[in-house]
N, C-alpha and C positions, 0 to 999 in steps of 0.2 A: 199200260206201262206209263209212270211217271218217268216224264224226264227233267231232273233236277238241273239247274244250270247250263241251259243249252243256250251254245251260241255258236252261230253260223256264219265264217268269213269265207265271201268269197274274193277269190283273188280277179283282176282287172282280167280280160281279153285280148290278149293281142295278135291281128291276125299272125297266120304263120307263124308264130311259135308253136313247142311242143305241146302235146296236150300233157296237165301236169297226172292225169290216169290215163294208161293206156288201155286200148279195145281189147277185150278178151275174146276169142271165140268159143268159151264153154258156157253153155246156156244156165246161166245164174239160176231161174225160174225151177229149171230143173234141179240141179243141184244143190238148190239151198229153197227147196220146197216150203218156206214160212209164210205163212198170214198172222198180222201182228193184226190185229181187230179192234185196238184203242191205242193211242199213245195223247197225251197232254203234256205241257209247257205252260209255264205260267212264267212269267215274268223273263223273257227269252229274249234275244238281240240277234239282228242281223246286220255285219257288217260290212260293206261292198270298197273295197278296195279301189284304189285310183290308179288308172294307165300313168299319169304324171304325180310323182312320186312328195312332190312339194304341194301337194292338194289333200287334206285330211279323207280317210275313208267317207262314205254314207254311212248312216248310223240309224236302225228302225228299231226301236226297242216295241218287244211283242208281250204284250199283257196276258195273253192269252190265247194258244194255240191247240186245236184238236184236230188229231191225225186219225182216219180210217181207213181199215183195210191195206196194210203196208205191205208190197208184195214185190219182189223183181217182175212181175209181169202183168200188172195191171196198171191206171192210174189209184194213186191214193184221193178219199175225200178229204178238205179241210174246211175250217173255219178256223179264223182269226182275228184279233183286236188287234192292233197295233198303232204307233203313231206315225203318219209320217212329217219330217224335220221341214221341207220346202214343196210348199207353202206348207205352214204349221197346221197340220189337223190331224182326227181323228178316223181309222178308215177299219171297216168293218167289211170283213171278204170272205166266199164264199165257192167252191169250188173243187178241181181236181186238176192232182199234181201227177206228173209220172207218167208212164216209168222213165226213170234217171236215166240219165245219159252220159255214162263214165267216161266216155273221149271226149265230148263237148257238154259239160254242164250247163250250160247258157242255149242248150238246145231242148233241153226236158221240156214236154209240152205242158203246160198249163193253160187251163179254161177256168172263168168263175165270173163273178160280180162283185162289187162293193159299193158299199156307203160311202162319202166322203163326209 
């Protein structure tokens, strides 16, 4: 799967507030039985929203991103280029994402390494 013009905003954290998905109790995995087995992004952005609202998002623009094995119940593999903005460089990562965590996104586990 190509993914054309993907970009990724996540919204800031604040304790105690709602979560903006709520928890489902039907088993996704089962339900929605897909394995996607390739996805790419090329030239893709992620944008990280600020709790203080007079402070510009973070901004990573991703040169290149590969997704494997996309599943509700597994982690996914990636590998990425991307830049990041402070300190300015160059960061090449490697690893597994997942599975998503629809009430707390900021809790999905991810494992990997990178270059800087």
């Amino acid at each position: 799967m190509q993914l054309d013009g993907l970009q990724i905003h996540t919204p800031p954290r604040v304790p105690g507030d709602e979560p903006l998905i709520h928890k489902t109790d039907q088993d996704l995995a089962a339900k929605y039985p897909v394995l996607i087995g390739e996805a790419r992004a090329d030239d893709a952005r992620i944008e990280v929203l600020r709790a203080q609202p007079d402070k510009p998002p973070r901004e990573f623009p991703i040169h290149h991103l590969d997704l494997h094995d996309l599943s509700f119940d597994r982690p996914a593999k990636f590998h990425a280029l991307l830049t990041n903005a402070i300190p300015k460089g160059e960061i090449d990562a490697t690893g597994t994402f997942g599975p998503w965590e629809t009430e707390q996104p900021s809790e999905t586990p991810a494992n990997g390494s990178y270059i800087f």
